[in-house]
PDB file as gemmi writes it, atoms N, CA and C in Angstrom:
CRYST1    1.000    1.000    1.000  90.00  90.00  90.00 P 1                      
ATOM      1  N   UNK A   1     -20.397  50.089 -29.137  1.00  0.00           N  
ATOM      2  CA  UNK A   1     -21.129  49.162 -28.301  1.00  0.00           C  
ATOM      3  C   UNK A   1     -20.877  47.724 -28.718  1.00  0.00           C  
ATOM      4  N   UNK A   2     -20.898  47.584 -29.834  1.00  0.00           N  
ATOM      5  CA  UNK A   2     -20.436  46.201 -30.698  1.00  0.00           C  
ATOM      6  C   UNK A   2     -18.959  45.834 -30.348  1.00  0.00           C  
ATOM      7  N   UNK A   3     -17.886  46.691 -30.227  1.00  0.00           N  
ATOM      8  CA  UNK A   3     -16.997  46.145 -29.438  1.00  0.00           C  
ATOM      9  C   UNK A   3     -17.069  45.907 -28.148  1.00  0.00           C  
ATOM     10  N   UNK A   4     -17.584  46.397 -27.584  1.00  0.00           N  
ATOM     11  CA  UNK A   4     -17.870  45.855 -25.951  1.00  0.00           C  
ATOM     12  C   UNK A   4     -18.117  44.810 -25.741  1.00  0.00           C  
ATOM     13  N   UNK A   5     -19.437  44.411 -26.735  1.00  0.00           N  
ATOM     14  CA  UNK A   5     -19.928  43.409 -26.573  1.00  0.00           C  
ATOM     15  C   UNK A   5     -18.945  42.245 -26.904  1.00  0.00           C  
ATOM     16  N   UNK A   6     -18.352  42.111 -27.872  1.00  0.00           N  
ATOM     17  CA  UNK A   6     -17.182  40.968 -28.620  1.00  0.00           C  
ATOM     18  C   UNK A   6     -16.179  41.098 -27.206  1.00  0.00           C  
ATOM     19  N   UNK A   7     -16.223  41.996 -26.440  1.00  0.00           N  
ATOM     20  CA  UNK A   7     -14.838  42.193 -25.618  1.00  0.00           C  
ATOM     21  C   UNK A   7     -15.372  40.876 -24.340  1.00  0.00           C  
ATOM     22  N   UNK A   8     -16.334  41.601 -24.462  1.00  0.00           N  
ATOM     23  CA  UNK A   8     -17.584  40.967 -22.873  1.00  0.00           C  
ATOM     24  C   UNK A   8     -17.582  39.202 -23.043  1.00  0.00           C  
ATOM     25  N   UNK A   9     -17.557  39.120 -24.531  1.00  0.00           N  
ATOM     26  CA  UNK A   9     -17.745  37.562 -24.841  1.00  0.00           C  
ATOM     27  C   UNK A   9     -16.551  37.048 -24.817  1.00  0.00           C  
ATOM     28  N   UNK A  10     -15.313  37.399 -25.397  1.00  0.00           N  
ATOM     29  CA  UNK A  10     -14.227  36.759 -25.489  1.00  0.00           C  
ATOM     30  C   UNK A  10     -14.137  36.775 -24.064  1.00  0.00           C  
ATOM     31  N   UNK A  11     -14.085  37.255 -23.207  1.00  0.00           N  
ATOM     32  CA  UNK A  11     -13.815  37.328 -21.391  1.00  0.00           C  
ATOM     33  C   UNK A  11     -14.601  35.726 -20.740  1.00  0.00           C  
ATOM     34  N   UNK A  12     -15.728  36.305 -21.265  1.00  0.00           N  
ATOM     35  CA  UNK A  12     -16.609  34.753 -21.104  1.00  0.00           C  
ATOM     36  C   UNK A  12     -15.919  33.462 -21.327  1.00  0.00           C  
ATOM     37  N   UNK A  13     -15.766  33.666 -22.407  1.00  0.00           N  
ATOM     38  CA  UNK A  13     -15.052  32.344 -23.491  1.00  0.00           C  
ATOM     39  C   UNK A  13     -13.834  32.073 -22.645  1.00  0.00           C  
ATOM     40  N   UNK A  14     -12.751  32.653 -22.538  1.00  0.00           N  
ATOM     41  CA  UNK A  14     -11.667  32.741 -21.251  1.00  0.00           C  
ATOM     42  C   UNK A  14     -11.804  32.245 -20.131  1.00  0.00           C  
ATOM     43  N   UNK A  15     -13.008  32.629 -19.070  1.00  0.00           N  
ATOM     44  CA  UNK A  15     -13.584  32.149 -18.243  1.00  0.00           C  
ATOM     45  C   UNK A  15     -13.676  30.628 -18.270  1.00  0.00           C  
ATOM     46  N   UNK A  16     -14.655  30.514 -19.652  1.00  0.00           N  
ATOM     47  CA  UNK A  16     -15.094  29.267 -19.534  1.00  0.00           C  
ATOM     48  C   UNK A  16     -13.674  28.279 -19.139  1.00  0.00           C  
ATOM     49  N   UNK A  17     -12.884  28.870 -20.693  1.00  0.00           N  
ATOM     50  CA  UNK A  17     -11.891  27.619 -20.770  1.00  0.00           C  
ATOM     51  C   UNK A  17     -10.989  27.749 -19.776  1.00  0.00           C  
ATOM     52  N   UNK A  18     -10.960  28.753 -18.871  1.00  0.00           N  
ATOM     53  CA  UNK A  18      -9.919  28.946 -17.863  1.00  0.00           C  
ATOM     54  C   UNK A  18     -10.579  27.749 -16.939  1.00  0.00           C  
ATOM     55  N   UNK A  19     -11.995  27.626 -16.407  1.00  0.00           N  
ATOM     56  CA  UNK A  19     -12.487  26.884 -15.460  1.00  0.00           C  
ATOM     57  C   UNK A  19     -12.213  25.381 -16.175  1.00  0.00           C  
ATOM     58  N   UNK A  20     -12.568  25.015 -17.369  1.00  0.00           N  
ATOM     59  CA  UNK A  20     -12.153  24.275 -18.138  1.00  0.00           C  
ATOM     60  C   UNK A  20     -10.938  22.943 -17.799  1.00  0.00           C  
ATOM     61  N   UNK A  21      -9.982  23.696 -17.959  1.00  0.00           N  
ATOM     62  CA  UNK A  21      -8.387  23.617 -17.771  1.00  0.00           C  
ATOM     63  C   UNK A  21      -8.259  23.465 -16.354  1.00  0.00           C  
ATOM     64  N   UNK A  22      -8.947  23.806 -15.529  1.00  0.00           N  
ATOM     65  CA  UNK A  22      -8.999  23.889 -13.989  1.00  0.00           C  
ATOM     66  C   UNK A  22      -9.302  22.716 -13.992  1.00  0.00           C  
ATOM     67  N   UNK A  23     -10.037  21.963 -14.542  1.00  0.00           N  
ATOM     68  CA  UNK A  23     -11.233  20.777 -13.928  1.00  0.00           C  
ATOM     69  C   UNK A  23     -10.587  19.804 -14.420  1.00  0.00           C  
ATOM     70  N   UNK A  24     -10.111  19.660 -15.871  1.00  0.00           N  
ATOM     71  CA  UNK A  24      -9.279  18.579 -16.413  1.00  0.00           C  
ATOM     72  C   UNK A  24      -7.869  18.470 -15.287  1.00  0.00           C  
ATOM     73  N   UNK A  25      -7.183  19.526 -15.382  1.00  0.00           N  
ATOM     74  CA  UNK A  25      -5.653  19.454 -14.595  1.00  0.00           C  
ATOM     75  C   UNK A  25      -6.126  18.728 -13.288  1.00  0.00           C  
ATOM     76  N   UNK A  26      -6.970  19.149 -12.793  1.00  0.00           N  
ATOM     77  CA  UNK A  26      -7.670  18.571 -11.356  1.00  0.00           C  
ATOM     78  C   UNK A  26      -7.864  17.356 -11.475  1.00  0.00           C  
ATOM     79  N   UNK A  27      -8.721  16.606 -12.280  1.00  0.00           N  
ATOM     80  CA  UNK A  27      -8.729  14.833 -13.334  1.00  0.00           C  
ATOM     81  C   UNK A  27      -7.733  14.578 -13.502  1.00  0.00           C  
ATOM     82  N   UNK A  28      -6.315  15.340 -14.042  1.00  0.00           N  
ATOM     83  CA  UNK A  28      -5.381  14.205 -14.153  1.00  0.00           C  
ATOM     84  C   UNK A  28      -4.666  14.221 -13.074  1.00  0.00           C  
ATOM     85  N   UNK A  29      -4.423  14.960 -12.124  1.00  0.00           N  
ATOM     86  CA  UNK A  29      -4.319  14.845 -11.213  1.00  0.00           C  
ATOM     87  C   UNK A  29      -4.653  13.972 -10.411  1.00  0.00           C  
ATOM     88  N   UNK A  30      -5.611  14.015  -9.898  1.00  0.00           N  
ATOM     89  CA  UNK A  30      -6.523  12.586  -9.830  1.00  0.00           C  
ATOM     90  C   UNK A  30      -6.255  11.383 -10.272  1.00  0.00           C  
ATOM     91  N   UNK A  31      -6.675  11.434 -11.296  1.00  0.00           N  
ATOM     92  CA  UNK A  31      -5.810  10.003 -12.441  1.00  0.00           C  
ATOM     93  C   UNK A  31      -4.506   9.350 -12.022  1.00  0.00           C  
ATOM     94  N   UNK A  32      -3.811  10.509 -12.315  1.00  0.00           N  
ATOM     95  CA  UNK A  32      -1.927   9.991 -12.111  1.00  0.00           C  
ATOM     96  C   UNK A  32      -1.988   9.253 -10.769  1.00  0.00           C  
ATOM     97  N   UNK A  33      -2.593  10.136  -9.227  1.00  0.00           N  
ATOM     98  CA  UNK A  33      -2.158  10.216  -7.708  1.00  0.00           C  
ATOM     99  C   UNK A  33      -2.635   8.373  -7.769  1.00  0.00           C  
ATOM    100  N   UNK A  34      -4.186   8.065  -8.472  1.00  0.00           N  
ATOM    101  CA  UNK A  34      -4.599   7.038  -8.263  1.00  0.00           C  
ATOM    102  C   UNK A  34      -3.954   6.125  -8.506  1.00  0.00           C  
ATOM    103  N   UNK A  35      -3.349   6.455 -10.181  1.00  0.00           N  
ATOM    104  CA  UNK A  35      -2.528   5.195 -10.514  1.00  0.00           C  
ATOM    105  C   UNK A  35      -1.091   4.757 -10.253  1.00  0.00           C  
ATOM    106  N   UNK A  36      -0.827   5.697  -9.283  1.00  0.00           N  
ATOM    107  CA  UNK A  36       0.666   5.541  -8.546  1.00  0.00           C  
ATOM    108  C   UNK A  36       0.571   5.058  -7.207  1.00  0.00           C  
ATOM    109  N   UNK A  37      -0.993   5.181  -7.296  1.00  0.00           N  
ATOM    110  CA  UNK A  37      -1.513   4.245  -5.370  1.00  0.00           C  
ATOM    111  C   UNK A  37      -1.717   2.820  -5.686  1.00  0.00           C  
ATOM    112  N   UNK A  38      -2.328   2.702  -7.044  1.00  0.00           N  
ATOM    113  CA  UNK A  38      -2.241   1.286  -7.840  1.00  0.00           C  
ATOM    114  C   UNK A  38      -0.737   0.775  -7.667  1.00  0.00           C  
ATOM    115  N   UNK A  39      -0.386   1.275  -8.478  1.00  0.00           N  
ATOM    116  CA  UNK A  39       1.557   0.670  -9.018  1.00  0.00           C  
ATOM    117  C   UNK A  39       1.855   0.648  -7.383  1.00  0.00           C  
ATOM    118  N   UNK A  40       2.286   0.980  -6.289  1.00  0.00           N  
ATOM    119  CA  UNK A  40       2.668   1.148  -4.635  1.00  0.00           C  
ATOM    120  C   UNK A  40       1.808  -0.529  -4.549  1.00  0.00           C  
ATOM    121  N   UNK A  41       0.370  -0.254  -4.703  1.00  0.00           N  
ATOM    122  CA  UNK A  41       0.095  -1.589  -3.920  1.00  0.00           C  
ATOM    123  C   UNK A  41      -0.010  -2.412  -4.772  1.00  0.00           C  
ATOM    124  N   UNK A  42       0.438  -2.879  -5.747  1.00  0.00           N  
ATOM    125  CA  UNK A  42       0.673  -4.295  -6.493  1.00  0.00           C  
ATOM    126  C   UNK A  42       2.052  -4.055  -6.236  1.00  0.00           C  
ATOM    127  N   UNK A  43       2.835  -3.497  -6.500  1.00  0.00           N  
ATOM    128  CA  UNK A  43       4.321  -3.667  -6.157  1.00  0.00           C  
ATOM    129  C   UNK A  43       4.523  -3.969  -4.593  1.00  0.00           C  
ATOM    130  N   UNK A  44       3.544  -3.658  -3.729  1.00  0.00           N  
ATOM    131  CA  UNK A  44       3.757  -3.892  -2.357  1.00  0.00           C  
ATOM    132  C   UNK A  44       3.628  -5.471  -1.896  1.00  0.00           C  
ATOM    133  N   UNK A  45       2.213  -5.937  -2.795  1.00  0.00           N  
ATOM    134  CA  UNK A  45       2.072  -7.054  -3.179  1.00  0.00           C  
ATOM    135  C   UNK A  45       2.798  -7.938  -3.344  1.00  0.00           C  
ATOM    136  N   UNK A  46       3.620  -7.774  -4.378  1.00  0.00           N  
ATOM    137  CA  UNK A  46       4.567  -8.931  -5.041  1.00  0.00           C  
ATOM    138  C   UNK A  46       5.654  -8.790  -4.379  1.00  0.00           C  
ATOM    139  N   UNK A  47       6.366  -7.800  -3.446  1.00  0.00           N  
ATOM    140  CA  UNK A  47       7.174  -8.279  -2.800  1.00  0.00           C  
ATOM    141  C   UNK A  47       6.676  -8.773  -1.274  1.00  0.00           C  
ATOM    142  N   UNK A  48       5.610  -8.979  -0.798  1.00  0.00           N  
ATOM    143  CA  UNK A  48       5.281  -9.301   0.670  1.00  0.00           C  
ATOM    144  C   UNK A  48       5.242 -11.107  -0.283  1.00  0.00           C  
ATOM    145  N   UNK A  49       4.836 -11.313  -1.693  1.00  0.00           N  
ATOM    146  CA  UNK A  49       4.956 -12.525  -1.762  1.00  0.00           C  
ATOM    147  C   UNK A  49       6.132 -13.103  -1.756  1.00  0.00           C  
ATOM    148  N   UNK A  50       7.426 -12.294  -2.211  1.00  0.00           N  
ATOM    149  CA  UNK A  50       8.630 -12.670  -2.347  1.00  0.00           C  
ATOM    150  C   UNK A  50       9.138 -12.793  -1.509  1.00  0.00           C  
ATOM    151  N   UNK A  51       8.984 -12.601  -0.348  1.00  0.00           N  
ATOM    152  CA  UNK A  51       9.113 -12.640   1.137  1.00  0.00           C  
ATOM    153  C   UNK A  51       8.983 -13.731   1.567  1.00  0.00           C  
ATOM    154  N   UNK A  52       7.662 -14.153   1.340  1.00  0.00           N  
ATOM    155  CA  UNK A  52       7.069 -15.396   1.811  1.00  0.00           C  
ATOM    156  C   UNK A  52       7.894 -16.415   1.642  1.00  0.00           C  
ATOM    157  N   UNK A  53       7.848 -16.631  -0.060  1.00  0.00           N  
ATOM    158  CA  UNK A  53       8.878 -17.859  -0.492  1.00  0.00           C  
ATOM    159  C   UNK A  53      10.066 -17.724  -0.192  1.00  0.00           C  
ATOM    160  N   UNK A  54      10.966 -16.666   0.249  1.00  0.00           N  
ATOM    161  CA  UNK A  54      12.076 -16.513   0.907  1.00  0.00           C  
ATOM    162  C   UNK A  54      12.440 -17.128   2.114  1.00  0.00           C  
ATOM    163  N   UNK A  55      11.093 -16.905   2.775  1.00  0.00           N  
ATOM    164  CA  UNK A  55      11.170 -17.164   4.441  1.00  0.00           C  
ATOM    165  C   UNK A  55      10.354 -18.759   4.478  1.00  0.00           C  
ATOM    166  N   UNK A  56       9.693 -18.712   3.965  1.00  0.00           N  
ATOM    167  CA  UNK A  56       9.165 -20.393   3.581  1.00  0.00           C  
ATOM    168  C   UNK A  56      10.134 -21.432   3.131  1.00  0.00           C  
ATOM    169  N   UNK A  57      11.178 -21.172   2.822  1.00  0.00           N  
ATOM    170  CA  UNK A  57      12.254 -22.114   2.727  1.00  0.00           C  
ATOM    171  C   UNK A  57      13.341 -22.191   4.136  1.00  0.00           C  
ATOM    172  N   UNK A  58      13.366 -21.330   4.601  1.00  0.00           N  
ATOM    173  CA  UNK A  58      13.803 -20.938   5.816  1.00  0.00           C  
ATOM    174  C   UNK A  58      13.418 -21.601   7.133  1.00  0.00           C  
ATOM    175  N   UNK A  59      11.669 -21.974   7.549  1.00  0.00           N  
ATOM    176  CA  UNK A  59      11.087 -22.849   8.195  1.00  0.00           C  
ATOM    177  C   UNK A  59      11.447 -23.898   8.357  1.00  0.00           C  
ATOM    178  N   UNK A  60      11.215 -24.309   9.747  1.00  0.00           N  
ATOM    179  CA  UNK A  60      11.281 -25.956   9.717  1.00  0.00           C  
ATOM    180  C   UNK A  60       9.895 -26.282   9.795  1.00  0.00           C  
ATOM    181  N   UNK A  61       9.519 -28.051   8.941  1.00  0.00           N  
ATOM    182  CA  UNK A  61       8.579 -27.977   9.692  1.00  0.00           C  
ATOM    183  C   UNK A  61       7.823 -27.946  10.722  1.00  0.00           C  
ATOM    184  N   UNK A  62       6.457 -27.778  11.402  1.00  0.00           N  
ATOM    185  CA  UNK A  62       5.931 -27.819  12.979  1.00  0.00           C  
ATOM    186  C   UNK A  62       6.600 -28.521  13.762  1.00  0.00           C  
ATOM    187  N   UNK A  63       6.576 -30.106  12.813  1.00  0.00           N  
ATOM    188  CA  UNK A  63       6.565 -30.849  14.341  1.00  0.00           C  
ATOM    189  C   UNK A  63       8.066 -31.220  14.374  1.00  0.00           C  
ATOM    190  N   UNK A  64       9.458 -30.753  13.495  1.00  0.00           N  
ATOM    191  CA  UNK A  64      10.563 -30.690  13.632  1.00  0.00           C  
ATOM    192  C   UNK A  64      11.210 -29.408  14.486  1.00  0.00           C  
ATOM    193  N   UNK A  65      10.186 -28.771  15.024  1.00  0.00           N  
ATOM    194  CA  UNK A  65      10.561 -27.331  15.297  1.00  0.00           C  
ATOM    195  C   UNK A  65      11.115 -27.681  16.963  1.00  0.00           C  
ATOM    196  N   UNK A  66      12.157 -27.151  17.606  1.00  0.00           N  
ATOM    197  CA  UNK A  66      12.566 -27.040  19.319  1.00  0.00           C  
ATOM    198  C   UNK A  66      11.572 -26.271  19.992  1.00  0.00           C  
ATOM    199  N   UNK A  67      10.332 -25.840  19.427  1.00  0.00           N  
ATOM    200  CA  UNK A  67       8.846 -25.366  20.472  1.00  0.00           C  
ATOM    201  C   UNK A  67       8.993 -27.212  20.710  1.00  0.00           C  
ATOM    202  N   UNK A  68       8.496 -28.219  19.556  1.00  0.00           N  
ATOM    203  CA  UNK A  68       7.699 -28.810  19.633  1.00  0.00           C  
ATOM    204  C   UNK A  68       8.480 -30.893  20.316  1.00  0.00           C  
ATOM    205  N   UNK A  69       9.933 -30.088  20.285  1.00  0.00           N  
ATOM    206  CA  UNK A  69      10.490 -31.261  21.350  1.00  0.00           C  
ATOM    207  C   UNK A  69      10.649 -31.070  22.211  1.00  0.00           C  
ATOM    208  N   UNK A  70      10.650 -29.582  22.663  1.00  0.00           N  
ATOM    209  CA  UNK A  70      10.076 -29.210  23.884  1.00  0.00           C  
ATOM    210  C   UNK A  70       8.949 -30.078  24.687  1.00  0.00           C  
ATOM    211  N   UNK A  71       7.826 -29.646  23.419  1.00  0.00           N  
ATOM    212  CA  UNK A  71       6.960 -29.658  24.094  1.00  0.00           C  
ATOM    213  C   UNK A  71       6.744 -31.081  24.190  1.00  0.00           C  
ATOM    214  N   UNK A  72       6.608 -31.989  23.336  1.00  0.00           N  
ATOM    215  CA  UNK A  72       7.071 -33.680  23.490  1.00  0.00           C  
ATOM    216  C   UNK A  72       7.672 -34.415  24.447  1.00  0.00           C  
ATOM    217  N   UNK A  73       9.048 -33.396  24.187  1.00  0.00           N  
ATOM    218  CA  UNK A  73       9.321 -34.121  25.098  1.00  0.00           C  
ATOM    219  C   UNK A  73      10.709 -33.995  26.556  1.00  0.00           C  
ATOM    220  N   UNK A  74      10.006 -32.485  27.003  1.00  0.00           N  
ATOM    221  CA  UNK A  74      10.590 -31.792  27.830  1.00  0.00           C  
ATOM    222  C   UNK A  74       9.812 -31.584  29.050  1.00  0.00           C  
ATOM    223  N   UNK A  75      10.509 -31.477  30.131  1.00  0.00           N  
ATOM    224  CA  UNK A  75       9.493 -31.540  30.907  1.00  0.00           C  
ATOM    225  C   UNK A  75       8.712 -29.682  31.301  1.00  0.00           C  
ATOM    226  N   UNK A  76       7.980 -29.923  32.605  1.00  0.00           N  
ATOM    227  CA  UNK A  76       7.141 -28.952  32.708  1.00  0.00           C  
ATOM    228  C   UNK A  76       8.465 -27.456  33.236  1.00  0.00           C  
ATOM    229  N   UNK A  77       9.414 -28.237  34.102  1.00  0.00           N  
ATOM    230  CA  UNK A  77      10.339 -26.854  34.416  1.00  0.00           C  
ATOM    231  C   UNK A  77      11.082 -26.668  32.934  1.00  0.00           C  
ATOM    232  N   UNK A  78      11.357 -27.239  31.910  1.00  0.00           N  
ATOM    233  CA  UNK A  78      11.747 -26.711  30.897  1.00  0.00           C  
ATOM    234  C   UNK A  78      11.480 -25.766  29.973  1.00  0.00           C  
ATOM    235  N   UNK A  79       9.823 -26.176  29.890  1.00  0.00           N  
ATOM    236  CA  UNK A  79       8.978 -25.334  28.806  1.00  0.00           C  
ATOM    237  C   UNK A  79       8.822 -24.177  30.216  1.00  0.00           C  
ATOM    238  N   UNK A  80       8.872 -24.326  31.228  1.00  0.00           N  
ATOM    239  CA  UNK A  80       8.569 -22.659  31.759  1.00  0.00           C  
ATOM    240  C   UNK A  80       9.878 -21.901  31.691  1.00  0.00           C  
ATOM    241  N   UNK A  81      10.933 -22.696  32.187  1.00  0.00           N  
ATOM    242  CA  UNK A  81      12.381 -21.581  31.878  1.00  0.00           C  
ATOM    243  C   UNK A  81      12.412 -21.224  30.563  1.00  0.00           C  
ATOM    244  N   UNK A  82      11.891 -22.167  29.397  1.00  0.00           N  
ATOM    245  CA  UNK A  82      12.343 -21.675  28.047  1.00  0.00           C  
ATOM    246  C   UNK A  82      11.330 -20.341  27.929  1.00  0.00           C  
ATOM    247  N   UNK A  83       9.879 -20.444  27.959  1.00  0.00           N  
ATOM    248  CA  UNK A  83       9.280 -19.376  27.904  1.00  0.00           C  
ATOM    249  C   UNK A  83       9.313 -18.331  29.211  1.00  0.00           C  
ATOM    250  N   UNK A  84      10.438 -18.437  29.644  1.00  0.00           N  
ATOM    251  CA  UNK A  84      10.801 -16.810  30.484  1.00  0.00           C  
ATOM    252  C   UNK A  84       9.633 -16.692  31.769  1.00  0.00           C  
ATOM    253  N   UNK A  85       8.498 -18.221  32.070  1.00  0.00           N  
ATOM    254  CA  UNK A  85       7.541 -17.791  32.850  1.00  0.00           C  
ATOM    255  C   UNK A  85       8.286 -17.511  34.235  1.00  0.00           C  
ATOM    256  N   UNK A  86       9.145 -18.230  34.632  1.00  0.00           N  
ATOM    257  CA  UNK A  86       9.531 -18.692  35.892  1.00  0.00           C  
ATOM    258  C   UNK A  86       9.984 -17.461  36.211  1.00  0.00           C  
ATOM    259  N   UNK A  87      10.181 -16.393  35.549  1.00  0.00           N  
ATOM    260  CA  UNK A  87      10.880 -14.614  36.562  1.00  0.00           C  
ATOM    261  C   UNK A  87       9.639 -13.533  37.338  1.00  0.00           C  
TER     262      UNK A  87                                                      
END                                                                             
């Protein structure tokens, strides 16, 4: 009966640490998925900024821009053929 019983407990003990091992693997799981959603959006980050300053040198400014001698100083059938209204 005394072995049964030691048999009955070690099963337990198994149990436990089997559920154990379940719950941690599940946490790092967790852990890792999160911190690779971290690393994605700071890395997503720093290149939408690298972008910016890429394309920010690229700009003219506003009021050097052909919208805006257009709009200065073009007349009204110009700015409608340029913006495609007139079809």
């Amino acid at each position: 009966m005394s072995s049964d019983g030691a048999v009955l407990v070690l099963c337990a003990a198994m149990r436990r640490r089997d559920k154990r091992r379940k719950r941690y693997s599940l946490l790092w799981s967790r852990l890792r998925r999160s911190l690779h959603e971290e690393k994605l959006r700071i890395e997503w980050q720093r290149l939408v900024r690298m972008r910016h300053y890429v394309a920010l040198d690229c700009l003219k400014h506003p009021m050097e821009s052909d919208w805006m001698r257009l709009w200065l100083n073009g007349t009204d059938g110009n700015l409608i053929t340029k913006t495609s209204l007139s079809r």
